[in-house]
Predicted model as a PDB file, atoms N, CA, C, CB and O in Angstrom, pLDDT in the B-factor column:
MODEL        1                                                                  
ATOM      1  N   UNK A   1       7.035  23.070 -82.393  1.00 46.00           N  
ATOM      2  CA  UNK A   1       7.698  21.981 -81.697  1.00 46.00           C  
ATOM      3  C   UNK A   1       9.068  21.772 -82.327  1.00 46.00           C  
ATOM      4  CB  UNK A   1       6.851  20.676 -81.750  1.00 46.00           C  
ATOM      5  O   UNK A   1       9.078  21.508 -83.529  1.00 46.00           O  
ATOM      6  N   UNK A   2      10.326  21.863 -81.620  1.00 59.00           N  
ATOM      7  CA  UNK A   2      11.388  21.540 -81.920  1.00 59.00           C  
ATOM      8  C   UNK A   2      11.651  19.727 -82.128  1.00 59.00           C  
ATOM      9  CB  UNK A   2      12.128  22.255 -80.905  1.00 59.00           C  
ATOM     10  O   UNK A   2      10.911  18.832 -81.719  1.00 59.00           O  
ATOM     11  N   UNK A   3      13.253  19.559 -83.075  1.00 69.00           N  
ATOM     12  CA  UNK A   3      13.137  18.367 -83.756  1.00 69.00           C  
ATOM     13  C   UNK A   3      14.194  17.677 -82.306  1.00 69.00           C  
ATOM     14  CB  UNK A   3      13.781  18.384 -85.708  1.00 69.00           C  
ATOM     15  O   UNK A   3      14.967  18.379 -81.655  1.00 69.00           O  
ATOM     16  N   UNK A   4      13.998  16.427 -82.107  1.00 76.00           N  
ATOM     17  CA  UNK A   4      14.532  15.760 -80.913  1.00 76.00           C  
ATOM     18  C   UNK A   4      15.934  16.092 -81.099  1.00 76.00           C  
ATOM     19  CB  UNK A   4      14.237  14.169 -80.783  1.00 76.00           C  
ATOM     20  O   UNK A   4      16.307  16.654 -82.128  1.00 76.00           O  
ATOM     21  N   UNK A   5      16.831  15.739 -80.046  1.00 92.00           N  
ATOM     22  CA  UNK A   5      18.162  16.391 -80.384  1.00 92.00           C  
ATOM     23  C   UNK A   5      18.742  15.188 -80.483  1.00 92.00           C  
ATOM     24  CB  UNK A   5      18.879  17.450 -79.368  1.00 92.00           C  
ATOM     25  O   UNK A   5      18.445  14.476 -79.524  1.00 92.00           O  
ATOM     26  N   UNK A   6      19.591  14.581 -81.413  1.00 94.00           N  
ATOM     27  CA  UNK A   6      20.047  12.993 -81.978  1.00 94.00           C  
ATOM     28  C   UNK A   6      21.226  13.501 -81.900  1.00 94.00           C  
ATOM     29  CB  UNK A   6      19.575  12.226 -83.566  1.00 94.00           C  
ATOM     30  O   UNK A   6      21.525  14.682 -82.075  1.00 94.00           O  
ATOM     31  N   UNK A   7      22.287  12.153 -81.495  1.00 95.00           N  
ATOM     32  CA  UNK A   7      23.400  12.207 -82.400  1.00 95.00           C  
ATOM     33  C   UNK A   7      23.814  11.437 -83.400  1.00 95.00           C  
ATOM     34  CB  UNK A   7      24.246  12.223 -81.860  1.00 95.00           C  
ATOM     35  O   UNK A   7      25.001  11.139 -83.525  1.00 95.00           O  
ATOM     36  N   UNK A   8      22.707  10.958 -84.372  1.00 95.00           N  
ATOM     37  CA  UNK A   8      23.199   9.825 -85.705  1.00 95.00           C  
ATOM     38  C   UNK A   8      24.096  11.204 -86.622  1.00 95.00           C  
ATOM     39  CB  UNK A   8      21.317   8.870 -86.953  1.00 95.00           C  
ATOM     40  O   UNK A   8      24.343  12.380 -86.355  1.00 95.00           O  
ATOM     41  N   UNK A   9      24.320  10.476 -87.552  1.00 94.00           N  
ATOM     42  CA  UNK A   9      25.313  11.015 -88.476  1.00 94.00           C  
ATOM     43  C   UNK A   9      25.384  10.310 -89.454  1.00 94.00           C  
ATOM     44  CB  UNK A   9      26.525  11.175 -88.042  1.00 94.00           C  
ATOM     45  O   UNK A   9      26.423  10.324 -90.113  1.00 94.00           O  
ATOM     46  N   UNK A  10      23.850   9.156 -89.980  1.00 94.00           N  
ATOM     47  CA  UNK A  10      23.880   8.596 -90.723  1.00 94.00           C  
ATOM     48  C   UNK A  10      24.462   6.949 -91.228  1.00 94.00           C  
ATOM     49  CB  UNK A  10      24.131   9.411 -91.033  1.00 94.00           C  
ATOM     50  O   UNK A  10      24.043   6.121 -92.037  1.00 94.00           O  
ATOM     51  N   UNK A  11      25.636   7.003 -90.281  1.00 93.00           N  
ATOM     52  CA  UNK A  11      26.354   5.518 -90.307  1.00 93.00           C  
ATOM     53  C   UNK A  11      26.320   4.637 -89.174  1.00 93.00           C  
ATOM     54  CB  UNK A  11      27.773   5.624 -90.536  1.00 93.00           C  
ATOM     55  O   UNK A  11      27.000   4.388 -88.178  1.00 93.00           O  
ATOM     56  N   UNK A  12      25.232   4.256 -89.738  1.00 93.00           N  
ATOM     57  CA  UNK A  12      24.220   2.627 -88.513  1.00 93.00           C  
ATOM     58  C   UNK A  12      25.015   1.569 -89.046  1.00 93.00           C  
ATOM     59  CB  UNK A  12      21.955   2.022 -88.908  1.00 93.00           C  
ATOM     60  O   UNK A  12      24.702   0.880 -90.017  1.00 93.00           O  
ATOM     61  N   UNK A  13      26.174   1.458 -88.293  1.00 95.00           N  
ATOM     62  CA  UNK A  13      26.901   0.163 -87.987  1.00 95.00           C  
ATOM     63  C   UNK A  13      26.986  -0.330 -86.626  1.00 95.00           C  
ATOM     64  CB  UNK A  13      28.207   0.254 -88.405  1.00 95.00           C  
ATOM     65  O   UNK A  13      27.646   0.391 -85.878  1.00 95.00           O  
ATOM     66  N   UNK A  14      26.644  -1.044 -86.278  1.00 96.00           N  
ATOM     67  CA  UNK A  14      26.772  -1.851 -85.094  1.00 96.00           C  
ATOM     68  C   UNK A  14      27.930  -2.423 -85.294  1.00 96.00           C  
ATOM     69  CB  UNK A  14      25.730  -2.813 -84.814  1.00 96.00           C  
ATOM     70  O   UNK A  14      28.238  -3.049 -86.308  1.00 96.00           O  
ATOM     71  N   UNK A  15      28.750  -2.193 -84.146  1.00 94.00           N  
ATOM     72  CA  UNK A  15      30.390  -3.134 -84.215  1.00 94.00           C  
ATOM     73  C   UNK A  15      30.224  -4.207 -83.336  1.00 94.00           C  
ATOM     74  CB  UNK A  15      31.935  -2.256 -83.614  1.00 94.00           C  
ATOM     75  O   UNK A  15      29.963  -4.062 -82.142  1.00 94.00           O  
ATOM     76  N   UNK A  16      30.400  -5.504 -84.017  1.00 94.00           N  
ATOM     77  CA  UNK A  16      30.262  -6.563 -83.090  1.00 94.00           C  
ATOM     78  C   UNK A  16      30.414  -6.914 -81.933  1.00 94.00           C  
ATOM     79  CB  UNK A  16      30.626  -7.151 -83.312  1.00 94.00           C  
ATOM     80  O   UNK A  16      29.640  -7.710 -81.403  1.00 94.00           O  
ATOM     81  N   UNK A  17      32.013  -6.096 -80.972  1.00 92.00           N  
ATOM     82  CA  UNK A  17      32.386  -6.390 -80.274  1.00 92.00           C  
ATOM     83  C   UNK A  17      31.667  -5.665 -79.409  1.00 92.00           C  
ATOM     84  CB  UNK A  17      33.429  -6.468 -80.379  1.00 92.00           C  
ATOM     85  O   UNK A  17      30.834  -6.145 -78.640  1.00 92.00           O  
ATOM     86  N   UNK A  18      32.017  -4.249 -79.517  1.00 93.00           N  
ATOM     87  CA  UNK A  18      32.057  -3.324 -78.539  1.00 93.00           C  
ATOM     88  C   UNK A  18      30.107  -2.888 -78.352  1.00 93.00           C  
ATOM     89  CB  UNK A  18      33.282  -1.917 -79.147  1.00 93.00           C  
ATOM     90  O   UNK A  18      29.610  -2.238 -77.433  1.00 93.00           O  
ATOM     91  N   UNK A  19      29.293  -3.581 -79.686  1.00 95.00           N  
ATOM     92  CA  UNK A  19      28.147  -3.429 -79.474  1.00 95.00           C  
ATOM     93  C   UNK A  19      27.426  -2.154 -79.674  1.00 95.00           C  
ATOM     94  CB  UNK A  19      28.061  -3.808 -78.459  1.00 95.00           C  
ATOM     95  O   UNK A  19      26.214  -2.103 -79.887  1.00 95.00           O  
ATOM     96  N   UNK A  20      28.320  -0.976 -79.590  1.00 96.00           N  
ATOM     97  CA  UNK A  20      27.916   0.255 -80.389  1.00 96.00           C  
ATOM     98  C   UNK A  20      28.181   0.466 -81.522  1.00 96.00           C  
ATOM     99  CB  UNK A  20      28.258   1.229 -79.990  1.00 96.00           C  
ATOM    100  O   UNK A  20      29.014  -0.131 -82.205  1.00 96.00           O  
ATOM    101  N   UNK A  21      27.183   1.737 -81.968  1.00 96.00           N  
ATOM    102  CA  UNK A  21      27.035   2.176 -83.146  1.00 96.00           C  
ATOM    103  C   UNK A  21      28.327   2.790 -83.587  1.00 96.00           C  
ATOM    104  CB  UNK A  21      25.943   3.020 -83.193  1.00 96.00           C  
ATOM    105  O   UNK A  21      28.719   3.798 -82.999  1.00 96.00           O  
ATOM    106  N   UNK A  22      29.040   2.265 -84.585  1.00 95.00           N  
ATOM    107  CA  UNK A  22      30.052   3.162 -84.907  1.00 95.00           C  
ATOM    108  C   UNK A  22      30.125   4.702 -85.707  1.00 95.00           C  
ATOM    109  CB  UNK A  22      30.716   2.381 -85.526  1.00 95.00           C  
ATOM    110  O   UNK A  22      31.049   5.407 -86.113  1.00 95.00           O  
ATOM    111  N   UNK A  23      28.933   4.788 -85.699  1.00 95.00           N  
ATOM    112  CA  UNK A  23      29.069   6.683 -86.181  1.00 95.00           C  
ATOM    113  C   UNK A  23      28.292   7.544 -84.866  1.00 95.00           C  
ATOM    114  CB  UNK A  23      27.871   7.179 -88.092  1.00 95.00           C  
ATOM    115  O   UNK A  23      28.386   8.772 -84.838  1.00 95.00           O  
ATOM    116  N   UNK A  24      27.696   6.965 -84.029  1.00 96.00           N  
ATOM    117  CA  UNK A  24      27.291   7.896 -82.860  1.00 96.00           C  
ATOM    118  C   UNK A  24      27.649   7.194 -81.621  1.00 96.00           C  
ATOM    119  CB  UNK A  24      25.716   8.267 -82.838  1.00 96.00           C  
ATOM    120  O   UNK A  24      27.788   8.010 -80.709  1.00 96.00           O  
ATOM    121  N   UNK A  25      27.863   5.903 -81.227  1.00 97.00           N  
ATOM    122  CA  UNK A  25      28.197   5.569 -79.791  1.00 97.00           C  
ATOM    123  C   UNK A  25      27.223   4.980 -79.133  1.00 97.00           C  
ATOM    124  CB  UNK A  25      28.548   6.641 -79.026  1.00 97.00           C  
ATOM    125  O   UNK A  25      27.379   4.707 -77.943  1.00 97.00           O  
ATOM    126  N   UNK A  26      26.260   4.737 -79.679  1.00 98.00           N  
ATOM    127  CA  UNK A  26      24.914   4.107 -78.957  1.00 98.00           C  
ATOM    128  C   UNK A  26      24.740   2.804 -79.230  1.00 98.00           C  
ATOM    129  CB  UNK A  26      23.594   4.741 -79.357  1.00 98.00           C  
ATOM    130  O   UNK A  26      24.833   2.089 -80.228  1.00 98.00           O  
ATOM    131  N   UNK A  27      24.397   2.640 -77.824  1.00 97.00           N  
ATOM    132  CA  UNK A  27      23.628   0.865 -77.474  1.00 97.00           C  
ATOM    133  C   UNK A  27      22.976   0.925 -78.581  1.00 97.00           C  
ATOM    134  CB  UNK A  27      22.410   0.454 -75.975  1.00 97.00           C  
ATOM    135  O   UNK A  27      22.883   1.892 -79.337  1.00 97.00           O  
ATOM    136  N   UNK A  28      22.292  -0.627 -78.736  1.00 96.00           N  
ATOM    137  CA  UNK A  28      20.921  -0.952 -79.960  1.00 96.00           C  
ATOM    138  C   UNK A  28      19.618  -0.603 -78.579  1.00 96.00           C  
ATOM    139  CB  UNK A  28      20.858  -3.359 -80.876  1.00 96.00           C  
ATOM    140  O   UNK A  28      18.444  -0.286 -78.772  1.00 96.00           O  
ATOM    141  N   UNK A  29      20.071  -0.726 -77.705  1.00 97.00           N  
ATOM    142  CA  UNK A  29      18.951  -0.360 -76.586  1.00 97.00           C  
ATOM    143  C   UNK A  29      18.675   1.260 -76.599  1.00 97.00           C  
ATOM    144  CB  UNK A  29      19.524  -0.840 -74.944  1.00 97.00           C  
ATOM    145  O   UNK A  29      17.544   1.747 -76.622  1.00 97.00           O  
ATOM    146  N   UNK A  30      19.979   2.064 -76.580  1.00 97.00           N  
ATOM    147  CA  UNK A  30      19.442   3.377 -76.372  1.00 97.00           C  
ATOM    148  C   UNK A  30      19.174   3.834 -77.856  1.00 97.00           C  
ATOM    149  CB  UNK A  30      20.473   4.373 -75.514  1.00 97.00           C  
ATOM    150  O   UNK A  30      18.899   5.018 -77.662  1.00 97.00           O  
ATOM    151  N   UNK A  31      19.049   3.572 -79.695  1.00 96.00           N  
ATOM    152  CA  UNK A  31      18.826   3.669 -80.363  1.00 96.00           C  
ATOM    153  C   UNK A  31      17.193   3.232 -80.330  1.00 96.00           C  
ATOM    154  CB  UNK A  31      19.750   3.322 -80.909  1.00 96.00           C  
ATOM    155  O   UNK A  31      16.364   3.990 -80.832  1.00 96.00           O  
ATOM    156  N   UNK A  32      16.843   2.123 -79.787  1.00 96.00           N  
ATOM    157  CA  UNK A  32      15.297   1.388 -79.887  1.00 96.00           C  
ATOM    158  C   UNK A  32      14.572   2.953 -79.196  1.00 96.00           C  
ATOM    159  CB  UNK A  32      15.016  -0.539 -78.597  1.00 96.00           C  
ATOM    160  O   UNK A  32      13.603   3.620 -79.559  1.00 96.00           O  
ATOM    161  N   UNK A  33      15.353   3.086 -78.300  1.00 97.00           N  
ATOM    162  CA  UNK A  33      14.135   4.025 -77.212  1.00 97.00           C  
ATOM    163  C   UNK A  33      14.231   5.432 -77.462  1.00 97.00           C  
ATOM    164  CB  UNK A  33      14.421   3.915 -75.408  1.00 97.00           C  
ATOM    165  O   UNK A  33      13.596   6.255 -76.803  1.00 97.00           O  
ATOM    166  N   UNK A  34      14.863   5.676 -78.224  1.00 96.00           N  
ATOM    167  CA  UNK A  34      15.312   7.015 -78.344  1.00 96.00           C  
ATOM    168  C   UNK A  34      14.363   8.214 -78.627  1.00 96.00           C  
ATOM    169  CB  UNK A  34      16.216   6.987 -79.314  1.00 96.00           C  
ATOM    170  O   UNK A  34      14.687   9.368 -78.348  1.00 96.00           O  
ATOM    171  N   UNK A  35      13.054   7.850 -79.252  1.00 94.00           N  
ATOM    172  CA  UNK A  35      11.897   8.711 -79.588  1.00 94.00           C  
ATOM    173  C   UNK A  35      11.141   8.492 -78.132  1.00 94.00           C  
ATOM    174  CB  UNK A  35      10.960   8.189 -81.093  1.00 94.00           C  
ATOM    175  O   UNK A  35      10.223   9.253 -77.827  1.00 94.00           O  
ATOM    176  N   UNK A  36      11.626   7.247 -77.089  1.00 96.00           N  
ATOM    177  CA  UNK A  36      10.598   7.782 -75.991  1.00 96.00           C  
ATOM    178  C   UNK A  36      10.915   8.621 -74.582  1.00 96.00           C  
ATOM    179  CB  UNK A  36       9.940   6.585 -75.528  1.00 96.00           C  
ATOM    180  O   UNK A  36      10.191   9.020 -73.670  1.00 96.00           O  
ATOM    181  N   UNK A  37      13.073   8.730 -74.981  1.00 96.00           N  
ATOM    182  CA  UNK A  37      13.389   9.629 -73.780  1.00 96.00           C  
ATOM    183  C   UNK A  37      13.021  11.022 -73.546  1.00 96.00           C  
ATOM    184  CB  UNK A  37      14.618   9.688 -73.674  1.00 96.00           C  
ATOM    185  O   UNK A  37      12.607  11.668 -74.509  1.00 96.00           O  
ATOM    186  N   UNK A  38      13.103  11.502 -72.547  1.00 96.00           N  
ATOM    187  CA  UNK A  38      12.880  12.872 -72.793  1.00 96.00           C  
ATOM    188  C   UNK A  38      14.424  13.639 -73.093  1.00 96.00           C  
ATOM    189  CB  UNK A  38      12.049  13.496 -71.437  1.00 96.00           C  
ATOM    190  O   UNK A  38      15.477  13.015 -73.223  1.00 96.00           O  
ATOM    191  N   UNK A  39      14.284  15.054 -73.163  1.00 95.00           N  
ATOM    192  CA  UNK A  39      14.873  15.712 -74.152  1.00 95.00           C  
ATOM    193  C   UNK A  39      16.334  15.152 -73.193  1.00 95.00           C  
ATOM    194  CB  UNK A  39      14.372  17.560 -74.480  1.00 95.00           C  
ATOM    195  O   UNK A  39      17.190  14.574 -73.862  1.00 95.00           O  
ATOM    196  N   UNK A  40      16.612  15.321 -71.647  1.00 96.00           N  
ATOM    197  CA  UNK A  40      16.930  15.570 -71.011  1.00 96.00           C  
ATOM    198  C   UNK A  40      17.859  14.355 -70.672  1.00 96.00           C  
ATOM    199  CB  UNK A  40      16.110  16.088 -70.474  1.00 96.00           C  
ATOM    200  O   UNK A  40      19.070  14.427 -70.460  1.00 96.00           O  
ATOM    201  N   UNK A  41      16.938  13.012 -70.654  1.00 97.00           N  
ATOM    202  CA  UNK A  41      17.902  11.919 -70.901  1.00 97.00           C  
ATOM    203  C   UNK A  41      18.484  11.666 -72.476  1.00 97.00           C  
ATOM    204  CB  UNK A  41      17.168  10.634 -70.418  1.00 97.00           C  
ATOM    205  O   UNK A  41      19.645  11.258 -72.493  1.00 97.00           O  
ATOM    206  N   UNK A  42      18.133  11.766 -73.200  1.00 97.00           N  
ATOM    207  CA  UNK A  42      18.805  11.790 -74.726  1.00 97.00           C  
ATOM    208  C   UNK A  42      20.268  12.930 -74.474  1.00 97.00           C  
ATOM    209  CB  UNK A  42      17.379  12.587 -76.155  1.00 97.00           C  
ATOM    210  O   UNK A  42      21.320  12.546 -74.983  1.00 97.00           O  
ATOM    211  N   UNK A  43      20.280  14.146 -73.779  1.00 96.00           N  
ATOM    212  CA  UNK A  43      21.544  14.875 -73.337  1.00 96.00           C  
ATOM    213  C   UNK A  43      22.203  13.933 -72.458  1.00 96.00           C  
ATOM    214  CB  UNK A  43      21.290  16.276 -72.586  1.00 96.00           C  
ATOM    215  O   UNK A  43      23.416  13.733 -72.521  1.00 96.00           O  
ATOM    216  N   UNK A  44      21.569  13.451 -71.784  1.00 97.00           N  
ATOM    217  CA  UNK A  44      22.761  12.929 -71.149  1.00 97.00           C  
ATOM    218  C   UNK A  44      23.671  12.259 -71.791  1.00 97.00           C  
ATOM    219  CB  UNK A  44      22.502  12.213 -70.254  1.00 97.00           C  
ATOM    220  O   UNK A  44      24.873  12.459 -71.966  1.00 97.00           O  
ATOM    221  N   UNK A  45      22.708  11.157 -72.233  1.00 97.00           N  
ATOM    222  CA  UNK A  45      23.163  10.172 -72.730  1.00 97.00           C  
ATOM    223  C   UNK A  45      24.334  10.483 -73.908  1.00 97.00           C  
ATOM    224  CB  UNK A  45      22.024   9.472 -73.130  1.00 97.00           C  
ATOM    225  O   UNK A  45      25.229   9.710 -74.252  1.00 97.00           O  
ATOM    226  N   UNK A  46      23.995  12.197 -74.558  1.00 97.00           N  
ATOM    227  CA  UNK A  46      24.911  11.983 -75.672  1.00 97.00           C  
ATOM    228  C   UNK A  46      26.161  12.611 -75.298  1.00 97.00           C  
ATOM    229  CB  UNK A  46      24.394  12.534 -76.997  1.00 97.00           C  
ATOM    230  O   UNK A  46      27.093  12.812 -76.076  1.00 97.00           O  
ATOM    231  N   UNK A  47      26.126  13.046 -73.509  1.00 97.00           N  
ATOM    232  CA  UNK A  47      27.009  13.723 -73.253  1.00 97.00           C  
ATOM    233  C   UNK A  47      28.163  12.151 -73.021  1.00 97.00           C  
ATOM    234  CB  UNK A  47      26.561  14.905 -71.967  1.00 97.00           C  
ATOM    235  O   UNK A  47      29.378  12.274 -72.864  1.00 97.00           O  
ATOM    236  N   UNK A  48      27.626  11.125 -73.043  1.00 97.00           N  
ATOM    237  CA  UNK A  48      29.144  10.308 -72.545  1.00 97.00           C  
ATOM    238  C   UNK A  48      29.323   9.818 -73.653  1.00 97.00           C  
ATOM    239  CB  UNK A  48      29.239   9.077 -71.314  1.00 97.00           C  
ATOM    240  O   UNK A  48      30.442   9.304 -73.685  1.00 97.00           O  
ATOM    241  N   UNK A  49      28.537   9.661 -75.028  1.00 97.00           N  
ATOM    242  CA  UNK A  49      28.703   9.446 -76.212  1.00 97.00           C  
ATOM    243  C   UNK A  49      30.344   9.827 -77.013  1.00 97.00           C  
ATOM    244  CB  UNK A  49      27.548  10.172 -76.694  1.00 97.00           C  
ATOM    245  O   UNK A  49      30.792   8.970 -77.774  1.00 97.00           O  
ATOM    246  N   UNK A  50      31.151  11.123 -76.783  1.00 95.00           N  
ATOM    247  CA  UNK A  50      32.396  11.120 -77.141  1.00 95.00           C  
ATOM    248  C   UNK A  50      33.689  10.369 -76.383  1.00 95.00           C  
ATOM    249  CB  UNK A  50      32.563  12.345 -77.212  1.00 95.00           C  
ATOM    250  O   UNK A  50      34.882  10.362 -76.687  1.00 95.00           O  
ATOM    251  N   UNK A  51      33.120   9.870 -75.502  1.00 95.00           N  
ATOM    252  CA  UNK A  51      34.334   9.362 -74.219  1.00 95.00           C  
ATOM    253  C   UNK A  51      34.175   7.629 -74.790  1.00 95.00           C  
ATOM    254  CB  UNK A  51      33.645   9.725 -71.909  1.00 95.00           C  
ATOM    255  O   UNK A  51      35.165   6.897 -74.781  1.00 95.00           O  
ATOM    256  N   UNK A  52      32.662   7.079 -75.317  1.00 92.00           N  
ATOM    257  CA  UNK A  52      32.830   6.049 -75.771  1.00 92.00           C  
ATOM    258  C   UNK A  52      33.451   5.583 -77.093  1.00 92.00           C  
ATOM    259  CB  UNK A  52      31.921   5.750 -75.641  1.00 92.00           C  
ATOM    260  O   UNK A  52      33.847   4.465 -77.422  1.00 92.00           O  
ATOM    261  N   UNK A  53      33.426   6.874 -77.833  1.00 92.00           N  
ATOM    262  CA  UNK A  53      33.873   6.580 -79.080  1.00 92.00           C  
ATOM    263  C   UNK A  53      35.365   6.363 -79.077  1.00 92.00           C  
ATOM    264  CB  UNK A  53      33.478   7.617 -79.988  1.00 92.00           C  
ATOM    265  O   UNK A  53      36.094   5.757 -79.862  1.00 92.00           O  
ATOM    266  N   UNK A  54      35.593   6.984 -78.046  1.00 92.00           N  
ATOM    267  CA  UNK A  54      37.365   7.405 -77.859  1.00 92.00           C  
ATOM    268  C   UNK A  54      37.772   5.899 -77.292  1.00 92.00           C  
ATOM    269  CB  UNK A  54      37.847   8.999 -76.404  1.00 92.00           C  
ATOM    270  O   UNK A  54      38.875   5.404 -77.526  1.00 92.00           O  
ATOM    271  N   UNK A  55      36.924   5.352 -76.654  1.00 88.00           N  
ATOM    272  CA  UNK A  55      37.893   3.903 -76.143  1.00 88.00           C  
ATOM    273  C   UNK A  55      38.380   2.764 -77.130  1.00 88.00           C  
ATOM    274  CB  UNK A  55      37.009   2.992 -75.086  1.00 88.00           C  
ATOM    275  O   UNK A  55      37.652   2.293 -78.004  1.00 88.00           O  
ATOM    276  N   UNK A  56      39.571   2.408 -76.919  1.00 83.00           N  
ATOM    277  CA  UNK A  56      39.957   1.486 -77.753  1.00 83.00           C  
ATOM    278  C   UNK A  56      39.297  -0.072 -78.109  1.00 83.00           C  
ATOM    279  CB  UNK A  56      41.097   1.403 -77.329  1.00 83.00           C  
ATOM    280  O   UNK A  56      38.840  -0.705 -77.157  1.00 83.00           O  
ATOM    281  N   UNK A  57      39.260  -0.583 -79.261  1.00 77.00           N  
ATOM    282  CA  UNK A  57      37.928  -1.515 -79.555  1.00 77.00           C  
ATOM    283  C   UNK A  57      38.430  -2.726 -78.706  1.00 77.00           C  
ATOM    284  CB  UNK A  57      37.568  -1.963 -81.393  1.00 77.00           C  
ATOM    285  O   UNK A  57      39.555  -3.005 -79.119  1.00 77.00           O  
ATOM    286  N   UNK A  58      38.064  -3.555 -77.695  1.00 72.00           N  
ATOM    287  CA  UNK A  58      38.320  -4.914 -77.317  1.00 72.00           C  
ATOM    288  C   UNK A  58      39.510  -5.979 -78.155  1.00 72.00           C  
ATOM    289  CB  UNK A  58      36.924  -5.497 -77.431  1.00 72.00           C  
ATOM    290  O   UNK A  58      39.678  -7.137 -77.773  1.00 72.00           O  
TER     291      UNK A  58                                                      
ENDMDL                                                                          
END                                                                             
């Protein structure tokens, strides 16, 4: 069995404003669920993951 495909990187900061994680881009919602998506929504999801990091903070 292969290991789920994540994008942490270790730095679990939640930024107040913008509400994501500042080392991967994720909701606290899509972090909670993340062991129950399948492989397929976890890709998606990490495919818009660089476009969020890129927006400027509020």
């Amino acid at each position: 069995m292969s290991a789920a495909s994540t994008p942490c990187i270790k730095v679990c900061v939640i930024d107040p404003q913008t509400r994501l994680c500042e080392g991967c881009g994720r909701t606290l919602a899509e972090i909670a669920q993340w062991s129950q998506l399948s492989e397929a929504e976890r890709l998606a999801i990490m495919a818009k993951l660089p476009e969020r990091l890129r927006q400027p903070k509020p």
